[in-house]
N, C-alpha and C positions, 0 to 999 in steps of 0.2 A: 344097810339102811332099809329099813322096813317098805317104806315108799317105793323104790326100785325094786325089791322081792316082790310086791302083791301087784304092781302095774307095770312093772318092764324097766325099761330104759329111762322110759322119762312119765311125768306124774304132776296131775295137777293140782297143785297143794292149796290148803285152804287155811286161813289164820285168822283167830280173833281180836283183835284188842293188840295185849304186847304180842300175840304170835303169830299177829299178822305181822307187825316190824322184825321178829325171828325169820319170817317165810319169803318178806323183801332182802334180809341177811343172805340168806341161803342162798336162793333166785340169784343176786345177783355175783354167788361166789362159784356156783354150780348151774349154770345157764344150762348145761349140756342135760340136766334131771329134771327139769323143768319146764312143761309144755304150757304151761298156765300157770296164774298165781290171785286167788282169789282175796282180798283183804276185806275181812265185817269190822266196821268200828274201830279204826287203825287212827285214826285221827290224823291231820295233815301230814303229811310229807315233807311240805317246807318248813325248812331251818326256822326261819323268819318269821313264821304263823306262831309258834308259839316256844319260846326258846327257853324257857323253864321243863317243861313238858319231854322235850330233846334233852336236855339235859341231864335231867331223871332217866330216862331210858337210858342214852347211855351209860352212867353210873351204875347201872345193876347190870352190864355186861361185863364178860372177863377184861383180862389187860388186853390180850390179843383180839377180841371181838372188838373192843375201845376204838381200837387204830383202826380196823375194819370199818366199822361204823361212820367212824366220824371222815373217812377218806370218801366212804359213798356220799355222805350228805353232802358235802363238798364238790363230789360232780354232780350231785341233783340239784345243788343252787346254781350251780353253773349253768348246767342245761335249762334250769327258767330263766334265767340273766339272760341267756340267748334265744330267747321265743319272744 
């Protein structure tokens, strides 16, 4: 990985648009290479905010990203159901 070769161990990645929902993918599958995670214009995070928009993104992920995806969004509605 590019990112660990030029910053070390860990790295604090920066995503636009869809690569800032790539850099929340990542983040939250490699915690361990990621000291930060910066998102520009990522558009909500909740499911709920906009579920057409979720949708679309998911569908241009692979099959295995798919399941990846749609398992986080699922604890991140979780995690606002409980705040």
């Amino acid at each position: 990985m590019i990112a660990t070769e030029i910053a070390g161990e860990k790295a604090i990645h920066i995503g636009h648009s869809w690569g800032a929902w790539l850099g929340w993918i990542f983040a939250a599958n490699h915690p361990d290479k990621v000291k930060g995670l910066i998102m520009v214009a990522s558009g909500s995070l909740e499911p709920d905010f906009n579920i057409d928009l979720t949708k679309r993104r998911i569908e241009k992920l692979s099959l295995s990203l798919k399941s990846e995806a749609t398992e986080l969004l699922e604890k991140l509605k979780a995690e606002i159901a409980r705040m």
